[in-house]
VEXLOVO-712939 format. One record per residue (C-alpha): residue in three letters; z negated, x, y negated. Coordinates in Angstrom, 3 decimals, always signed. Layout:
residues N
(ALA, (Z, X, Y)),
...
***
This chain:
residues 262
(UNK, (+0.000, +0.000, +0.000)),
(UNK, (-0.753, +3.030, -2.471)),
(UNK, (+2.127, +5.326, -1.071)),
(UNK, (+3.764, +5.209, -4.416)),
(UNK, (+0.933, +6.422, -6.461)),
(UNK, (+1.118, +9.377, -4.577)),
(UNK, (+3.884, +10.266, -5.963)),
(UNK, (+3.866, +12.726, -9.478)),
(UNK, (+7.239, +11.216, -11.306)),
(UNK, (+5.937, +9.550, -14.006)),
(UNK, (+5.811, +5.297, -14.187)),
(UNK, (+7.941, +3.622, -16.183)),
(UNK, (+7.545, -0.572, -17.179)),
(UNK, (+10.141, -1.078, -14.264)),
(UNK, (+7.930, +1.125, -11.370)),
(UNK, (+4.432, +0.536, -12.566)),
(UNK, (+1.802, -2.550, -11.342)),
(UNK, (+2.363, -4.951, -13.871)),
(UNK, (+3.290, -4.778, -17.311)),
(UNK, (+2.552, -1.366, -19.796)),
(UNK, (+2.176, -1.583, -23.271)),
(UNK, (-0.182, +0.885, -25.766)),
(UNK, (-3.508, +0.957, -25.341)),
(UNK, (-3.945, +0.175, -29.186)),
(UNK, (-1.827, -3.149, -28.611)),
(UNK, (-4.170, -3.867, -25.813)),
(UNK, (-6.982, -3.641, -27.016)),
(UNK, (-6.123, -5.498, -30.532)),
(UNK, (-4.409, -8.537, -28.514)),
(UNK, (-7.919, -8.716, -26.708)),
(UNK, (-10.039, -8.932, -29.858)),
(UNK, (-7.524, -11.474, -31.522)),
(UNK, (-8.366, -14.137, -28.762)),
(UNK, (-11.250, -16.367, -28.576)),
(UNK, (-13.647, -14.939, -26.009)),
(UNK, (-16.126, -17.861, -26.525)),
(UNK, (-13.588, -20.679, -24.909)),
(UNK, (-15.352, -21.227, -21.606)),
(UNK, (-13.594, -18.169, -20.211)),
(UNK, (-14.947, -15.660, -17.500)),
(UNK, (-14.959, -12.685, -18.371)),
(UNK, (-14.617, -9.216, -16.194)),
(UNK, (-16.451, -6.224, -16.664)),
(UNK, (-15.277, -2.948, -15.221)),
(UNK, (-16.827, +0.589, -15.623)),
(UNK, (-16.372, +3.994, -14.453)),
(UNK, (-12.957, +3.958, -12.245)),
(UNK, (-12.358, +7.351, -12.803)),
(UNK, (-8.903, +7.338, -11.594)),
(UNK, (-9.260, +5.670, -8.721)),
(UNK, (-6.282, +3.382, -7.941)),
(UNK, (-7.371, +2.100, -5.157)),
(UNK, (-10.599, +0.873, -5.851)),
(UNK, (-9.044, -0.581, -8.934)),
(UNK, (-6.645, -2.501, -7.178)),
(UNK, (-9.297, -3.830, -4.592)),
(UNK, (-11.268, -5.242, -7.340)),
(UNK, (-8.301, -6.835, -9.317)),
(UNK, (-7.486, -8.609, -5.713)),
(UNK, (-10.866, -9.589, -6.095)),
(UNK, (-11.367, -10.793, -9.019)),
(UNK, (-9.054, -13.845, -9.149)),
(UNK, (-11.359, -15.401, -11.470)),
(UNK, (-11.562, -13.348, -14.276)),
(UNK, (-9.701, -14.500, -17.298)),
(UNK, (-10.132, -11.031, -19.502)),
(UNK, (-11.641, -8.354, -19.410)),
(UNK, (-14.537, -5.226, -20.952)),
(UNK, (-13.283, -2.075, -19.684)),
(UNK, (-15.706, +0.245, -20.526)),
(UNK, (-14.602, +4.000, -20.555)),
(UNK, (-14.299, +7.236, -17.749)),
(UNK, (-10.730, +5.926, -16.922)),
(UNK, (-9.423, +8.470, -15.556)),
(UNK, (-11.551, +11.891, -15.179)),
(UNK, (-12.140, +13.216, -11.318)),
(UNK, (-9.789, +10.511, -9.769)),
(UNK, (-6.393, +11.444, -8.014)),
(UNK, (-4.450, +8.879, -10.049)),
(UNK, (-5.271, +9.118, -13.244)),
(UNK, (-2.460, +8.291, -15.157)),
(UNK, (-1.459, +5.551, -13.294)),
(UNK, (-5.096, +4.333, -13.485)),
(UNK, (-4.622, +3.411, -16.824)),
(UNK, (-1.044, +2.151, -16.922)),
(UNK, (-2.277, -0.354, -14.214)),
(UNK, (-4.979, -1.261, -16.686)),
(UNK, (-2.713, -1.478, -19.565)),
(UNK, (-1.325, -4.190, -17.857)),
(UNK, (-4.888, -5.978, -18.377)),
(UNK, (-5.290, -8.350, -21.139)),
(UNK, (-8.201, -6.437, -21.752)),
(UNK, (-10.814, -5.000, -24.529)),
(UNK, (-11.312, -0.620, -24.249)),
(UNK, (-13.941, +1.273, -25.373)),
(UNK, (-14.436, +5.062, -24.882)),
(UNK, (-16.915, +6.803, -22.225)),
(UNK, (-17.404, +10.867, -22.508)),
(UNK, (-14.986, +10.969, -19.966)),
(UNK, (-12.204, +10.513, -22.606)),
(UNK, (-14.027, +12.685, -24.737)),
(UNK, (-14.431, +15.555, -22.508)),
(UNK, (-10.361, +15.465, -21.323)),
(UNK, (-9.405, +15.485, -24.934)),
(UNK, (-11.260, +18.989, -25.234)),
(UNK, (-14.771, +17.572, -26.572)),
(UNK, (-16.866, +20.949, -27.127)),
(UNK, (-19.360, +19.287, -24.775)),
(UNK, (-17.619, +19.739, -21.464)),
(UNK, (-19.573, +21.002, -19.236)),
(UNK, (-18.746, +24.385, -17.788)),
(UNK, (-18.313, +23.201, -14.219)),
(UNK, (-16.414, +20.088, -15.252)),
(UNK, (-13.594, +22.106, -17.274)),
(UNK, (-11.322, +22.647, -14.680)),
(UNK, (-11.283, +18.999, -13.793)),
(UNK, (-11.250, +17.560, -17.089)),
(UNK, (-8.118, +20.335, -17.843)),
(UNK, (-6.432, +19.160, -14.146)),
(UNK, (-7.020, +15.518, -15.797)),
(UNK, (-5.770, +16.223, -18.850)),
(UNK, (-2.279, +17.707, -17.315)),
(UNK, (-1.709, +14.500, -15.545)),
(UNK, (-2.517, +11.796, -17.992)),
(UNK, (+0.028, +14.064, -20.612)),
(UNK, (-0.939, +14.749, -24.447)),
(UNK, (+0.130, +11.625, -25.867)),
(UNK, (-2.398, +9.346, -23.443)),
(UNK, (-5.269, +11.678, -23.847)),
(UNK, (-4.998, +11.407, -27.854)),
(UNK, (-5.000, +7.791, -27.103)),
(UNK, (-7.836, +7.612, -24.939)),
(UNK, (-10.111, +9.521, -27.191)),
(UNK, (-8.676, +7.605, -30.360)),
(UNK, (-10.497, +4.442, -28.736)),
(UNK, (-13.826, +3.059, -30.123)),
(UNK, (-17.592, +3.924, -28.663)),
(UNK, (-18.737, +0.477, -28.792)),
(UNK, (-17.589, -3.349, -29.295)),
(UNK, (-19.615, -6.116, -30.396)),
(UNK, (-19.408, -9.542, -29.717)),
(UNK, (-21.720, -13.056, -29.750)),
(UNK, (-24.972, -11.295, -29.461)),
(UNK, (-23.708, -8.919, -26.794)),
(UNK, (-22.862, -4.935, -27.268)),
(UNK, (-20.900, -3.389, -25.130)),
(UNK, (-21.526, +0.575, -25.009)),
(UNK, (-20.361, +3.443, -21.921)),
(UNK, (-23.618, +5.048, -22.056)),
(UNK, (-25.852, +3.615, -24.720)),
(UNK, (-25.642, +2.743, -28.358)),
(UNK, (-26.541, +6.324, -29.513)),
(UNK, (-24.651, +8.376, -27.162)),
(UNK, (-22.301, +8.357, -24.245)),
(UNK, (-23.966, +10.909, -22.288)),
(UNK, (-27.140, +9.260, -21.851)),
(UNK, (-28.327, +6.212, -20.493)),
(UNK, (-30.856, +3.423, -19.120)),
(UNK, (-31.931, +3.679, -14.992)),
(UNK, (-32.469, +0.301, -13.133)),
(UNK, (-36.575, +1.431, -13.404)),
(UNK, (-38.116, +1.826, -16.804)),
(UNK, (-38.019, +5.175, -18.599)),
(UNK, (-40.182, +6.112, -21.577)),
(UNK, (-37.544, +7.408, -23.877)),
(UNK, (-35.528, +3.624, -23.617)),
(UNK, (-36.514, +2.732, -26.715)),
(UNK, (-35.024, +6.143, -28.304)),
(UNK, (-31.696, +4.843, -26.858)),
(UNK, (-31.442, +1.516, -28.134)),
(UNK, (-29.997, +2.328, -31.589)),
(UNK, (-29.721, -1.137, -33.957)),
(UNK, (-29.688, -2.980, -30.884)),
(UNK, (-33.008, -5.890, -31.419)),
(UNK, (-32.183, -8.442, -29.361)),
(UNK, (-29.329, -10.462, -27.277)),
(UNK, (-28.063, -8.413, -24.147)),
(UNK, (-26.593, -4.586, -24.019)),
(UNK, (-23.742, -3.889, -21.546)),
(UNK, (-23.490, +0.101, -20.577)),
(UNK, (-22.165, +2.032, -17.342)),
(UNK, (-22.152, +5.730, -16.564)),
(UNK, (-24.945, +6.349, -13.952)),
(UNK, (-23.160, +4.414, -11.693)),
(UNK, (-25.929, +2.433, -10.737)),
(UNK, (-25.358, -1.476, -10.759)),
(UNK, (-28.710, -3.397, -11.968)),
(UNK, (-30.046, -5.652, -14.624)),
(UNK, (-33.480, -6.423, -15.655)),
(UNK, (-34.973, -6.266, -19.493)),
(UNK, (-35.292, -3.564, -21.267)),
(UNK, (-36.923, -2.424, -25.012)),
(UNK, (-37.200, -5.122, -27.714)),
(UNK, (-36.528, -8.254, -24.996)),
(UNK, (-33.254, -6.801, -24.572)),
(UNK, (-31.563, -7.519, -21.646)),
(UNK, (-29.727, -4.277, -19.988)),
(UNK, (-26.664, -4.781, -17.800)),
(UNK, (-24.625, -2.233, -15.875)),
(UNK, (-22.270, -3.733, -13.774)),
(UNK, (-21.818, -0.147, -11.685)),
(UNK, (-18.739, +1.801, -10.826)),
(UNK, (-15.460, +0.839, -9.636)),
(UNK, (-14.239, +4.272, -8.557)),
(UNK, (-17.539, +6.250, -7.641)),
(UNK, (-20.404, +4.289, -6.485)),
(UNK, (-23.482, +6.161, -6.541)),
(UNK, (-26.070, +3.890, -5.441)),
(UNK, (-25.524, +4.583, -1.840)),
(UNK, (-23.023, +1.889, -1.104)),
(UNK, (-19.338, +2.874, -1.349)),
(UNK, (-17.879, -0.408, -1.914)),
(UNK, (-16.542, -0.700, -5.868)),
(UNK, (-18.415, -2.357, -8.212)),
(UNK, (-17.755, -4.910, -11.151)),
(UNK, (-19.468, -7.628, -12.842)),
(UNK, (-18.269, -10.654, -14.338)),
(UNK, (-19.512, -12.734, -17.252)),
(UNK, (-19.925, -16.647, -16.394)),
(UNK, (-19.035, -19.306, -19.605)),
(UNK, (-22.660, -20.078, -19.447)),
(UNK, (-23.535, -16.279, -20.111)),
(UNK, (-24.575, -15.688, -16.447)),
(UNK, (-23.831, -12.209, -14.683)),
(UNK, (-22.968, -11.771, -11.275)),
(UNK, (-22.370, -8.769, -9.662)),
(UNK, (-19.730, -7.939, -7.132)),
(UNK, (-18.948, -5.284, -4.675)),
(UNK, (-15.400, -4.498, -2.659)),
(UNK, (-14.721, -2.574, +0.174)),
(UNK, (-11.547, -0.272, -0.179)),
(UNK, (-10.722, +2.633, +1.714)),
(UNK, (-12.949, +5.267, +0.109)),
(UNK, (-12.281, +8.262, +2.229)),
(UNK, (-8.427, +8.106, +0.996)),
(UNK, (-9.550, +8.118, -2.107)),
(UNK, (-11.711, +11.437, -1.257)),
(UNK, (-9.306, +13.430, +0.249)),
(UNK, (-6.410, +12.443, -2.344)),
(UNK, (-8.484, +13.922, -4.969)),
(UNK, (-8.905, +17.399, -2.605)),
(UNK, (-4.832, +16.923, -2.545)),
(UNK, (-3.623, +15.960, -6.404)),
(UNK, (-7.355, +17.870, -8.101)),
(UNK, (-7.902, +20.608, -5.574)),
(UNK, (-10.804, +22.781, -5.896)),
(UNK, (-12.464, +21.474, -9.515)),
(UNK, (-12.614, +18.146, -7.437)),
(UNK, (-14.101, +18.901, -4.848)),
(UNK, (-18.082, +17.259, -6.116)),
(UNK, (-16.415, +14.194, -7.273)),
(UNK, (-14.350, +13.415, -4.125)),
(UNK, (-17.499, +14.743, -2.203)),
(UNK, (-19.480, +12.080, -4.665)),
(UNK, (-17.167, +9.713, -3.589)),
(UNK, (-17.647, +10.188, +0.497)),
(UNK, (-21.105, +9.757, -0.075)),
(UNK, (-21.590, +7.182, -2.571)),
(UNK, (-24.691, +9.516, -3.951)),
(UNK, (-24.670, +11.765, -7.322)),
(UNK, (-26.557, +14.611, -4.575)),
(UNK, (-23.197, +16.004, -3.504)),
***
């Protein structure tokens, strides 16, 4: 089923899933519609280039009217370009994780994650990286703000237990409900202020122990349920040894084992 995405030759609107179109354009035709219509809404964090665990939850997610895609696109996974054409074709709002960041040459990188975000980088092109880092850290909407890792940066973040320093991480954010991703840990409880803290996981590396890909999806009555897909996860592993080679070798190790202790 993902034979073709194995391929290097770049996608054009005729090969790729669906239908491509700037990221910009996406993400303005998203906030130009009326997201308070009785409409469910999809919320997907942290695929990471993973193809086929995007395309497992799409199948999935019949459902979901539009969706919060919430940054690390494309950093790690095998398919990273044609990660986000497929989510181009999303009628869809973007914001940026450090993922996008860290591709684009952010002086943050970590040293052991420079050869994968430069591997990354290669593959997505110059014109999509620029894009992907043009793209804004957080959206606000009804009472809810959406964030990768929390309102004050996108390197740090909230665990499903308490932590002391939460309320250091909360930014302007008093009251209403605070969607984030980046650990990779699904969960949702309250958090500083009454807040209540949502992470709906990751769709391309789970690290919560269960390697099915995780989303969550927004009800019209403001409910949250979380949702998990099976997908063949070792294929995902060893395409990132194949297309990444040795600077992915954690991440499709991460990926085998569902755990961040790879």
């Amino acid at each position: 089923m993902f034979a073709p995405c194995w391929s290097s030759a770049p996608l054009t609107p005729a090969t790729m899933p669906g239908r491509s179109r700037p990221i910009a354009e996406s993400a303005k035709r998203g906030t130009t519609r009326d997201y308070s219509s009785g409409m469910t809404l999809g919320l997907l964090y942290d695929v990471h280039g993973n193809l086929p665990a995007l395309e497992a939850v799409l199948a999935d997610a019949g459902d979901v009217d539009s969706w919060l895609l919430g940054g690390d696109y494309a950093l790690f996974g095998a398919w990273p370009r044609e990660t986000v054409e497929r989510l181009r074709s999303l009628d869809a709002r973007w914001i940026r994780g450090n993922g996008e960041r860290w591709t684009a040459g952010a002086d943050d990188v970590p040293g052991p994650v420079q050869p994968a975000a430069d591997r990354c980088a290669e593959l997505l092109g110059d014109s999509l990286v620029r894009e992907l880092a043009e793209l804004p850290e957080t959206l606000s909407d009804e009472g809810v703000v959406y964030c990768h890792g929390c309102p004050v940066s996108d390197v740090q973040s909230f665990f499903p237990e308490p932590a002391p320093q939460e309320e250091e991480l909360m930014g302007g954010v008093e009251e209403g409900r605070l969607v984030f991703g980046h650990t990779h840990l699904p969960f949702a409880r309250l958090g500083p202020r009454g807040v209540e803290l949502v992470n709906p996981g990751s769709a391309g590396m789970p690290l919560d122990g269960d390697h099915r890909a995780a989303y969550a999806v927004v009800r019209d009555d403001g409910s949250v349920e979380h949702r998990r897909v099976a997908y063949d996860h070792q294929a995902s592993a060893d395409a990132i040894r194949e297309r990444i080679g040795e600077a992915g070798e954690q991440a499709a190790r991460r990926v085998e084992r569902a755990s961040f202790d790879a």
